[in-house]
C-alpha positions in Angstrom: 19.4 34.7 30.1 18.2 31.2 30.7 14.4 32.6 30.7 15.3 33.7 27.0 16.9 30.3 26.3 13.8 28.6 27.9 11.6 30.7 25.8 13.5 30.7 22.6 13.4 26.4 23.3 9.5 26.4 23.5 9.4 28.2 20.6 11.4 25.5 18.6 9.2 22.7 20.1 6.2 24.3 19.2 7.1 25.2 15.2 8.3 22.0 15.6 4.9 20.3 17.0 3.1 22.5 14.7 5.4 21.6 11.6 4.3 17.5 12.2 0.9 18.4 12.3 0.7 19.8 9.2 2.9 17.3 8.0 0.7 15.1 8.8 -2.6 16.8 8.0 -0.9 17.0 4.0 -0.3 13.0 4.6 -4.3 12.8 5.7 -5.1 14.9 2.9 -3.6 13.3 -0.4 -4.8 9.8 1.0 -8.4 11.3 1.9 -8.5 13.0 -1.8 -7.1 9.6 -3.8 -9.4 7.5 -2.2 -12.1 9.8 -3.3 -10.9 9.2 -7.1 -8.5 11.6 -7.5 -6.1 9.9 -8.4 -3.4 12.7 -8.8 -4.6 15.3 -7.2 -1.9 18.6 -7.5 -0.1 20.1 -4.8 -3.1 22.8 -4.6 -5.8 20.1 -3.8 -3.6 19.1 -1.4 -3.0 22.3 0.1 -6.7 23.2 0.0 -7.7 19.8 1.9 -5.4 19.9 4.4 -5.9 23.7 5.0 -2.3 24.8 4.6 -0.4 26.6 1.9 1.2 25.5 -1.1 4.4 26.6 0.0 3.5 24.6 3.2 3.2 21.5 1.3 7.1 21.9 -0.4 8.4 23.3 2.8 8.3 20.1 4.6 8.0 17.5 1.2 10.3 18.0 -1.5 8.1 16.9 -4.1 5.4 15.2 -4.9 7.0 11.7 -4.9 8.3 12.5 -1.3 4.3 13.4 -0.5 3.8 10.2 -2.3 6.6 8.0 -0.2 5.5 9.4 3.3 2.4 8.1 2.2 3.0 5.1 1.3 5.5 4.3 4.2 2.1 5.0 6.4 0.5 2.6 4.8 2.8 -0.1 4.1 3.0 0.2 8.3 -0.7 -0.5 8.2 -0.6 -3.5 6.1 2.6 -5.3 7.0 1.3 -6.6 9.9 -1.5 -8.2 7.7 1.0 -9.8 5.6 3.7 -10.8 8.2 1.5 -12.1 10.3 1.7 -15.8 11.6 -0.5 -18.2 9.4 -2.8 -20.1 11.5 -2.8 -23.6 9.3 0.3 -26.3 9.2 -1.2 -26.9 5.6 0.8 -25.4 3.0 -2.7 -25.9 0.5 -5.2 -24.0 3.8 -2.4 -21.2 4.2 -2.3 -20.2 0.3 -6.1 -20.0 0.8 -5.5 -18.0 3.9 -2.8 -15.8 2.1 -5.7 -15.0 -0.6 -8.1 -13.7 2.2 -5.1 -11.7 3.7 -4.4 -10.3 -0.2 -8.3 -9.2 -0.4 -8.0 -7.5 2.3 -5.0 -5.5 1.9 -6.3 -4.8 -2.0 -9.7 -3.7 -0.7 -8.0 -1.1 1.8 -5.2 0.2 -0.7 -7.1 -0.1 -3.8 -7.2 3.7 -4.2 -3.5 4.3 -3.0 -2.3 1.8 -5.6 -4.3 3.2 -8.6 -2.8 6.2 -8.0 0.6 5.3 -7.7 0.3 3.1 -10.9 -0.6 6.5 -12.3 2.6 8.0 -11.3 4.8 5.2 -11.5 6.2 5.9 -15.1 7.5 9.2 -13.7 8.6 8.5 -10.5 11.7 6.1 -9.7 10.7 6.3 -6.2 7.5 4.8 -6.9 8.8 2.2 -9.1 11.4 1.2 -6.6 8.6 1.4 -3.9 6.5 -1.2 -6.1 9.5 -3.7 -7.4 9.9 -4.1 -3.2 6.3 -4.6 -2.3 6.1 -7.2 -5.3 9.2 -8.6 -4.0 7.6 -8.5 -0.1 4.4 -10.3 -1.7 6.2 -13.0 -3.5 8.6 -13.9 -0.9 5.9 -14.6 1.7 3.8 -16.3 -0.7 6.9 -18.7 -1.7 7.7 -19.2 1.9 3.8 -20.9 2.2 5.2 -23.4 -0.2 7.1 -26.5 0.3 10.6 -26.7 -0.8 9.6 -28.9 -4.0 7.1 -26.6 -5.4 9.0 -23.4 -4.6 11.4 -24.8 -7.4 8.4 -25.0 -9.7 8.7 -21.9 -10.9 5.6 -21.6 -13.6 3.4 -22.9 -10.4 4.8 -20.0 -7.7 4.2 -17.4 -10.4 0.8 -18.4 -11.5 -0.4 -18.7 -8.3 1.1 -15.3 -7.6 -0.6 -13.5 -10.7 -4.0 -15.5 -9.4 -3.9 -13.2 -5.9 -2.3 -10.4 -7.5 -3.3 -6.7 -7.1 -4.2 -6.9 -11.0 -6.2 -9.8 -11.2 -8.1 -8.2 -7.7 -8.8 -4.9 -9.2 -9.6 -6.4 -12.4 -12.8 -8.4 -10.9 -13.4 -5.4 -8.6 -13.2 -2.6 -10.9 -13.2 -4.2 -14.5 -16.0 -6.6 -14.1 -17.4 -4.7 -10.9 -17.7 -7.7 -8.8 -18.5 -7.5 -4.9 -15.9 -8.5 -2.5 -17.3 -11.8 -2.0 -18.1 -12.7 -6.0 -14.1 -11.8 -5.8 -12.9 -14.0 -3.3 -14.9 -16.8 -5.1 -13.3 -16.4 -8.3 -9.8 -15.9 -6.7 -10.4 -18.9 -4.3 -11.7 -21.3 -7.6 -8.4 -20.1 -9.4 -6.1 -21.2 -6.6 -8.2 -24.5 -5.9 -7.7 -25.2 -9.9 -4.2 -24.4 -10.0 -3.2 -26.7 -6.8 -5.8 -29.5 -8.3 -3.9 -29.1 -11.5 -0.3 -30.0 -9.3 
């Protein structure tokens, strides 16, 4: 009896073991396929690239948007640590320049992941909450930078804001097809003008 139970227990671990590999092969593959340009890439891509079934893929996500959510919870847990991270200047006017470079970098890494996700978001409430919160996330930390009478100058916190945005990023990335560092020079002049302009 307890052999049986011993065996029947190492069977459970290993679906189980196997079941989060190919969880996260499927979270592998839709990231590996968006930031190749497909930007929605179906449940069969998926499938295909991570070398499972379709049925694999809704047996352990719901949907798409939970695919989509497990991603972007992975990398949210890359990038946090980029944004929460201690600022290494006293000066509020050296850490907004500091919070631009930190924005570059997360943009350049996600850049992919969001495009697709803007894609969706009309159809997804998940992804729209998922983007009202990282906006949120962004603003807050950006506001914190500030001192106390500017955070009350509301035009000010929201300009500077829309200058490091995501959108004005992929704009001189992908609109004007800028390099990284043409980028960061136009963001870095923007936020130089705006605090000149205080």
């Amino acid at each position: 009896m307890t052999v049986q139970i011993d065996k029947l227990s190492h069977q459970k671990d290993g679906r189980r073991r196997r079941s989060e590999r190919n969880k996260q092969s499927i979270v592998a593959a839709i990231t590996t396929l968006i930031r190749r340009g497909s930007l929605e890439p179906s449940a069969m891509d998926v499938a295909q690239e991570a070398g499972v079934g379709v049925r694999t893929v809704f047996r352990l996500f719901e949907d798409m948007d939970a695919l989509y959510g497990e991603m972007a919870r992975q990398i949210q847990a890359e990038v946090m640590p980029i944004i929460d991270a201690p600022f290494e200047n006293d000066d509020w006017r050296a850490r907004c320049f500091e919070a631009c470079e930190r924005r570059a970098e997360i943009y350049e890494a996600i850049m992919m992941v969001r495009l697709s996700a803007n894609a969706r978001r009309s159809r997804s409430a998940y992804l729209r909450a998922d983007y009202a919160m990282f906006l949120g996330r962004e603003l807050d930390r950006l506001t914190e930078i500030l001192p106390s009478h500017l955070r009350e100058n509301s035009a000010f916190v929201y300009a500077l804001d829309a200058a490091i945005s995501f959108d004005t990023w992929c704009r001189l990335r992908r609109g004007r097809d800028l390099s990284v560092a043409k980028s960061k020079e136009v963001v870095r002049l923007t936020v130089e003008k705006l605090i000149a302009g205080l």
